[in-house]
GUVOZA-849863 format. One record per residue (C-alpha): residue number from 1; residue in one letter; chain; x, y, z. Coordinates in steps of 0.05 Angstrom, whole numbers, plus 5000, padded with zeros to 4 digits. Example, Ala and Ser with C-alpha at 12.3 -4.5 7.8 and 13.67 -1.06 7.14 Angstrom:
<recs>
   resi   resn   chain     c1     c2     c3
      1      A       A   5246   4910   5156
      2      S       A   5273   4979   5143
</recs>
This chain:
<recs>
   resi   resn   chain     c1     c2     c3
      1      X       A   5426   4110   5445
      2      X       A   5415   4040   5492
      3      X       A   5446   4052   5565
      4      X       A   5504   4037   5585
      5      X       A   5538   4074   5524
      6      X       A   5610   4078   5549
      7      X       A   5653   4037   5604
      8      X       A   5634   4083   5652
      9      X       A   5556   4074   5643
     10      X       A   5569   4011   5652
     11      X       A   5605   4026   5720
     12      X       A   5552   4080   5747
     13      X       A   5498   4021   5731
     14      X       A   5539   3963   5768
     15      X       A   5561   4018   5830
     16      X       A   5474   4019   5844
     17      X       A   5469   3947   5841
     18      X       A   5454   3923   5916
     19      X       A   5509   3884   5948
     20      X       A   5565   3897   5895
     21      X       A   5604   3941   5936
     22      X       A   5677   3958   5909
     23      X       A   5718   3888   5931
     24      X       A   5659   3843   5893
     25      X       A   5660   3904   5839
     26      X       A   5734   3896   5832
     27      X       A   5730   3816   5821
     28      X       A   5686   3824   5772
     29      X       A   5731   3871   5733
     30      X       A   5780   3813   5742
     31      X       A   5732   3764   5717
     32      X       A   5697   3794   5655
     33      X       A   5756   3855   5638
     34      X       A   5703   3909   5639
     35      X       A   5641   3927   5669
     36      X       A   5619   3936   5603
     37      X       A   5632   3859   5592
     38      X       A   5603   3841   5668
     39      X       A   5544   3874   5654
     40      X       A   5530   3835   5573
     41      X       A   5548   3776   5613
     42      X       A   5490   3718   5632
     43      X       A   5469   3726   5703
     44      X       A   5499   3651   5711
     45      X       A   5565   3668   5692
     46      X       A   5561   3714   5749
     47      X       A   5556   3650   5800
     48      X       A   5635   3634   5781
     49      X       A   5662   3699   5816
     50      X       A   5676   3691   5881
     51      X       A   5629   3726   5934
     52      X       A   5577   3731   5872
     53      X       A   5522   3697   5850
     54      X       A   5458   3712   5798
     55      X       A   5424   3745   5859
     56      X       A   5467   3809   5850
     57      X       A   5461   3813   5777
     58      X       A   5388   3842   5763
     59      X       A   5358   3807   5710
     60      X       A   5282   3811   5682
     61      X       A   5239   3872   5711
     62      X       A   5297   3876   5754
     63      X       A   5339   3900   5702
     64      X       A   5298   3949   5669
     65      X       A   5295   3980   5739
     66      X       A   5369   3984   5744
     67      X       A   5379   4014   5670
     68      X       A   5326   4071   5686
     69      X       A   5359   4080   5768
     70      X       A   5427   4094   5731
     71      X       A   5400   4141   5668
     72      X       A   5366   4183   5715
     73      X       A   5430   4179   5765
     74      X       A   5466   4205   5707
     75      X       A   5427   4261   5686
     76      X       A   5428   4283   5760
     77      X       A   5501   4276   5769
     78      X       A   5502   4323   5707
     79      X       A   5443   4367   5730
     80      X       A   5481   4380   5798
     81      X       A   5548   4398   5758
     82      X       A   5582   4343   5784
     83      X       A   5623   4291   5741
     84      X       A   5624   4215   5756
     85      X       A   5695   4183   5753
     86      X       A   5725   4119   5760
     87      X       A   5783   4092   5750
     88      X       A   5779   4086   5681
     89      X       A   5793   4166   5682
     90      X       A   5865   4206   5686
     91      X       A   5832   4252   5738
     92      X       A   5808   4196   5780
     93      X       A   5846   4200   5841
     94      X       A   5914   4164   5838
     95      X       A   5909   4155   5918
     96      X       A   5841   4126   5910
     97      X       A   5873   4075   5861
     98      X       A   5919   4040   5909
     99      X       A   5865   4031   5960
    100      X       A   5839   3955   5968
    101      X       A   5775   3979   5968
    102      X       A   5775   4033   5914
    103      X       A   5719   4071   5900
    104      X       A   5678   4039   5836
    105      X       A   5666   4108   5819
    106      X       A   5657   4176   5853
    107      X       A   5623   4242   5835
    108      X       A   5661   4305   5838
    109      X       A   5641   4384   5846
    110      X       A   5695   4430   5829
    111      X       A   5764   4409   5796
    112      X       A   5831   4373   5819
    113      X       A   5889   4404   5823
    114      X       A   5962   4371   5817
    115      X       A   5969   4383   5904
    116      X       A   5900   4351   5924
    117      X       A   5935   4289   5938
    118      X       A   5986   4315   5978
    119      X       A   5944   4347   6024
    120      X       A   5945   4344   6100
    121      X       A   5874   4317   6137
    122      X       A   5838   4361   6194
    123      X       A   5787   4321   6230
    124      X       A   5758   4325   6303
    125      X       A   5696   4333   6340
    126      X       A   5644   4354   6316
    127      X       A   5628   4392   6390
    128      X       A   5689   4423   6397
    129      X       A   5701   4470   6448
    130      X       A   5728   4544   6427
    131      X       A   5797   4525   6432
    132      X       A   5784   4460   6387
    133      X       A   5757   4518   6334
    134      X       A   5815   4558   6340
    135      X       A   5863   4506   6336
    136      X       A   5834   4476   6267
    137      X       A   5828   4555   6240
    138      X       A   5901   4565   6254
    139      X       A   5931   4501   6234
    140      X       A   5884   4500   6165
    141      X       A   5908   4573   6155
    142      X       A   5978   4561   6155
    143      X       A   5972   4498   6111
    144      X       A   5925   4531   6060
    145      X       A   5973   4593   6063
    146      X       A   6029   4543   6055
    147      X       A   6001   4519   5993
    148      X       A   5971   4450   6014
    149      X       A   5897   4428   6007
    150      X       A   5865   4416   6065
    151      X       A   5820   4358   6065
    152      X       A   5768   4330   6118
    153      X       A   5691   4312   6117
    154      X       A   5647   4370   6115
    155      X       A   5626   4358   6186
    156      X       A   5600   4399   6243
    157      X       A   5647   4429   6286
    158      X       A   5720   4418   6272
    159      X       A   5710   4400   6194
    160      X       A   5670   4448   6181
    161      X       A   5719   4503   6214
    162      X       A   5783   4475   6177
    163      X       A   5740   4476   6098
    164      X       A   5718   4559   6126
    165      X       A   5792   4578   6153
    166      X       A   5826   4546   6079
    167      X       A   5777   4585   6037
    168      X       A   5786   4642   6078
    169      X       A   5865   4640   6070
    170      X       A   5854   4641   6004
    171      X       A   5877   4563   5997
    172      X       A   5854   4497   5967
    173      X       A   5806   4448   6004
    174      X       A   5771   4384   5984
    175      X       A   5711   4359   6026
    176      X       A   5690   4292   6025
    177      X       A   5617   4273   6032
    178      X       A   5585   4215   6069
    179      X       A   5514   4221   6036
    180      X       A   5491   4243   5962
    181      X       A   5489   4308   5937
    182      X       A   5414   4314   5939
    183      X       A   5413   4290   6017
    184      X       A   5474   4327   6034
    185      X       A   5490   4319   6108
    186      X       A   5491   4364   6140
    187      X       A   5444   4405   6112
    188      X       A   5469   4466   6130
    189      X       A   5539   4458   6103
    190      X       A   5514   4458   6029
    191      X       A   5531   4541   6020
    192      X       A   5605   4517   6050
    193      X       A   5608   4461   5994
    194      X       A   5587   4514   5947
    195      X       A   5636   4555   5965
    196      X       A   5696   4499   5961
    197      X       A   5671   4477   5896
    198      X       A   5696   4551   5879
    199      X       A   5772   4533   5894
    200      X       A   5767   4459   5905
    201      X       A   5730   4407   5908
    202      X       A   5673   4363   5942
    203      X       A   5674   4288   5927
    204      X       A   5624   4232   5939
    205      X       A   5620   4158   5924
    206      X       A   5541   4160   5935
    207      X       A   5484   4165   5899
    208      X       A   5454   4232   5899
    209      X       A   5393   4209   5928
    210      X       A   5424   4174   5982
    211      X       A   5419   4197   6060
    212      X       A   5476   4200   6109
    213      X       A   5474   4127   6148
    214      X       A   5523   4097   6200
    215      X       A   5564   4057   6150
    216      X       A   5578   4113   6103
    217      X       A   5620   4162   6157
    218      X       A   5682   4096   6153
    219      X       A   5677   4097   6084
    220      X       A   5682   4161   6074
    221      X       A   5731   4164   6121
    222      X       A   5770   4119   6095
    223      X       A   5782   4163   6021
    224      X       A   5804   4221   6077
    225      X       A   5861   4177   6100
    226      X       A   5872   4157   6027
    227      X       A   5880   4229   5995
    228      X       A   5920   4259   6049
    229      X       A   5989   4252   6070
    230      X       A   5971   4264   6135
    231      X       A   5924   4264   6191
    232      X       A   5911   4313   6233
    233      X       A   5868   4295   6304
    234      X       A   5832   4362   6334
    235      X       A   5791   4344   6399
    236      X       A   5757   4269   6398
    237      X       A   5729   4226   6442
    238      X       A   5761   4168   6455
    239      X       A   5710   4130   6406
    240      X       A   5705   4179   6353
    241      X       A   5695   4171   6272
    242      X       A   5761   4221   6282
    243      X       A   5806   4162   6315
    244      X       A   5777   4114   6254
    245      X       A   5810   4169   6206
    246      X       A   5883   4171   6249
    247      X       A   5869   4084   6239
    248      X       A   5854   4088   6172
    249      X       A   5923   4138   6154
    250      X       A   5968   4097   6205
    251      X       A   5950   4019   6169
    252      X       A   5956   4075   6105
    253      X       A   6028   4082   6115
    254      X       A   6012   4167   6126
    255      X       A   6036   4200   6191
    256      X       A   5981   4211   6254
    257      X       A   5988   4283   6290
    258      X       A   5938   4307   6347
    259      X       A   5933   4371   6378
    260      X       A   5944   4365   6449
    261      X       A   5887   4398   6496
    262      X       A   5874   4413   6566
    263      X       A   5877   4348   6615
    264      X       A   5803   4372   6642
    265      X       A   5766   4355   6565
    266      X       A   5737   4298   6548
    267      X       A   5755   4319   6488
    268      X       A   5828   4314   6489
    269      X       A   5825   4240   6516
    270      X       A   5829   4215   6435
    271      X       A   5893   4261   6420
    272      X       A   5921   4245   6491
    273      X       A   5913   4176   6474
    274      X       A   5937   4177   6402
    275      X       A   6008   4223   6432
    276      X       A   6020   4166   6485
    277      X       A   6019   4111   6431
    278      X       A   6060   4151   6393
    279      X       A   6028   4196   6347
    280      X       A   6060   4265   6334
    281      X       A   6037   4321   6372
    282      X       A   6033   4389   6335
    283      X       A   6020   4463   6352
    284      X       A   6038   4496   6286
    285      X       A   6028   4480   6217
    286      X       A   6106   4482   6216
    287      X       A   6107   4415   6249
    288      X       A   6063   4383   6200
    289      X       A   6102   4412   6141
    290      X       A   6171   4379   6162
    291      X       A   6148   4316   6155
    292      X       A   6106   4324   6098
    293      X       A   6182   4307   6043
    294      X       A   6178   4248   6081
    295      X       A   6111   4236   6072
    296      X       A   6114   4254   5995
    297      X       A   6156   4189   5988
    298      X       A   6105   4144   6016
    299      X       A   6048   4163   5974
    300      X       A   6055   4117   5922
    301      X       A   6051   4049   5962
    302      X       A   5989   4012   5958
    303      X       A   5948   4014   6025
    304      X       A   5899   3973   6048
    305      X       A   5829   3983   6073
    306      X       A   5807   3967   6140
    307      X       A   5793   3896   6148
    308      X       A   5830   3866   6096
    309      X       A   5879   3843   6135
    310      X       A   5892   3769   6162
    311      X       A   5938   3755   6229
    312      X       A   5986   3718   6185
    313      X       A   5999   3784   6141
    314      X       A   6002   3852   6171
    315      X       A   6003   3877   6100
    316      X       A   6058   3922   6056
    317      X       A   6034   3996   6080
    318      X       A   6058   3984   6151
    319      X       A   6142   4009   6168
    320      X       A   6193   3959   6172
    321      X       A   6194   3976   6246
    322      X       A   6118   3959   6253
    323      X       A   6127   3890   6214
    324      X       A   6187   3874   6255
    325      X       A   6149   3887   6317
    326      X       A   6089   3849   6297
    327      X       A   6137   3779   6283
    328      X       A   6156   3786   6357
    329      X       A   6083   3791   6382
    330      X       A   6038   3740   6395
    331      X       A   5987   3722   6450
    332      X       A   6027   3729   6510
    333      X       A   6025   3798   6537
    334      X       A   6094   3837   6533
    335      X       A   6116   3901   6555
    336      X       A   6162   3952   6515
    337      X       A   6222   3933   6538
    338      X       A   6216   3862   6519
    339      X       A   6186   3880   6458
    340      X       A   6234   3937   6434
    341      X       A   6288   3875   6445
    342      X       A   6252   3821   6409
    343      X       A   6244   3863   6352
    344      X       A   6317   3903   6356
    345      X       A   6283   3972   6358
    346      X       A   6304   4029   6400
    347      X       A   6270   4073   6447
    348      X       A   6254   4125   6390
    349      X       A   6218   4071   6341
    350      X       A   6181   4015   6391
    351      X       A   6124   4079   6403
    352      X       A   6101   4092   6336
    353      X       A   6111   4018   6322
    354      X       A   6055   3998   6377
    355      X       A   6018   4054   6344
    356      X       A   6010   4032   6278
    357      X       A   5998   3962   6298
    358      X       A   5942   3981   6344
    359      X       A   5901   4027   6297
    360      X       A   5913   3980   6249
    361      X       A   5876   3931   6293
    362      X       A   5936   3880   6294
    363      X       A   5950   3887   6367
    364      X       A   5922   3915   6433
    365      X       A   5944   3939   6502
    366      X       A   5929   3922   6559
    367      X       A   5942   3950   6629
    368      X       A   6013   3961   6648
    369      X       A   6038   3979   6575
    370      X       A   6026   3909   6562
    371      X       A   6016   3883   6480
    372      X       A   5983   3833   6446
    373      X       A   5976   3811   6377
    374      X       A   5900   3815   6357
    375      X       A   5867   3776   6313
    376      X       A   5844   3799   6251
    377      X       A   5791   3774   6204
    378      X       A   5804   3778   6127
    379      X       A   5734   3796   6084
</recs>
């Protein structure tokens, strides 16, 4: 039977065509209906998408390349147990479907289950001290024996201890790759993912062949913030791929906690940081759990990705708080006070307000509690 046989052939083939990453991936679904239709379609016809041209669309010896590159991708997917999905499927994630950036398709080890996507995030460093450890064991423990998946990256260090304390509880977890399966990174987490494939899952958007590189960890990040309802911050720098995850769930519309640590760490500079813009500091999974009804409710909205955003549109997954605050910005530095009047929120709201602007990358401080709006460039 010629390849692509089904619609989602025709998306594995498209998803391993260079430079057609999801946004030019979802304008051609716009353009042509299907991939299956995208892909029968002349090279040329190609050019009238925008951010396309014939260049992306292998044709000739290219094409025979690409038809062989997703057959045997296929067969592997199926060799490794996985299943590819895409939006085209029931079980692809509903969470995944509201992103701007959605996922053309992603492989997955294990099963869904109905509570996946209302799980709660654990992320941090991946040097953690021993109280970092504990802190993600006991807080994954209590989730997992509260009945809520616990999801984070399959990382060193912190991710890797909140995946091993959920299993052990006896809970759910779902670990999210930043490589393929046949490259998995790191290398010595592939028994864990074997174990979570037991009574979860492990989900990745890559090839299996492909290596862990510095633009897959915020990608992969970014379907963390996506699938849970909240985030969870244990130990990070202050630049960590941890603080893009607490960015990516705050422009999300999900709620931002961090574990507070001692004063002496570097390591609790990126919760310290995330607490004092507002950011909900937690000790107990108990914390976590009475906000997660309120969390439930927000699930649904559309978010955006990262970068998607213009300065003339903050976009529909921040609060009404955080939109009201972001009319009374501009380029003049304010402070709180003036703010928190401009925008006619009280002392309890202005905090989480600057919060979500600033990991959402629509404003900055700067010294003396000072705020600015920040521009933003739409792509």
């Amino acid at each position: 039977m010629t390849f692509p046989v089904d619609e989602n052939d025709a998306r594995l083939l498209l998803s391993l065509c260079p430079g057609l990453g999801p946004v030019r991936f979802g304008r051609l679904l716009s353009a042509f209906g299907s991939a299956q239709t995208a892909w029968a379609a002349d090279p040329g016809a190609w050019a009238a998408v925008e951010g396309l041209g014939p260049a992306q669309r292998p044709s000739g010896g290219g094409e025979s390349d690409a038809l062989s590159r997703a057959e045997e991708e296929k067969e592997r997917i199926a060799a490794t147990g996985g299943r590819w999905l895409t939006s085209a499927d029931s079980e692809y994630p509903a969470a995944f479907r509201l992103l701007y950036d959605p996922p053309i398709g992603v492989t997955v080890w294990g099963r869904w289950a109905p509570g996946d996507e209302g799980g709660v995030a654990i992320v941090g460093s991946r040097q953690p001290t021993a109280y970092g450890l504990a802190a993600a064991a006991r807080l994954s423990t209590e989730l997992a024996e509260a009945g809520v998946t616990v999801v984070s990256g399959l990382a060193r260090g912190v991710d890797g201890e909140a995946h091993r304390a959920a299993l052990k509880a006896g809970g759910r977890t779902v670990g999210i790759l930043g490589s393929g399966w046949d490259r998995f990174y790191p290398r010595e987490h592939r028994p864990l993912a074997e174990k979570i494939i037991q009574r979860g899952a492990v989900v990745s958007e890559h090839p299996c062949d492909e290596g862990p590189s510095p633009e897959n960890f915020p990608r992969r990040n970014r379907l963390i913030a996506a699938l849970a309802l909240g985030v969870v911050v244990v130990e990070a720098k202050e630049r960590s791929g941890a603080l893009i995850t607490a960015a990516l769930a705050a422009e999300y519309g999900r709620d931002v906690f961090a574990v507070p640590g001692s004063i002496f760490s570097p390591l609790s500079r990126g919760p310290l940081g995330l607490i004092q813009k507002g950011a909900k500091p937690v000790s107990s999974a108990t914390e976590i759990l009475d906000e997660l009804a309120v969390l439930r409710e927000a699930v649904s909205r559309p978010v955006e990705s990262a970068g998607t955003l213009s300065e003339k549109e903050p976009g529909p997954t921040l609060s009404a708080g955080a939109r009201r605050l972001w009319d009374a910005l501009d380029h003049t530095p304010a402070g709180l006070d003036a703010l928190a009047s401009r925008a006619g929120l009280g002392p309890a709201e202005i905090g989480p307000a600057c919060l979500a602007l600033e990991l959402a990358g629509l404003a900055r401080e700067l010294p003396g509690k000072q705020f600015v709006r920040t521009e933003r460039v739409a792509h």
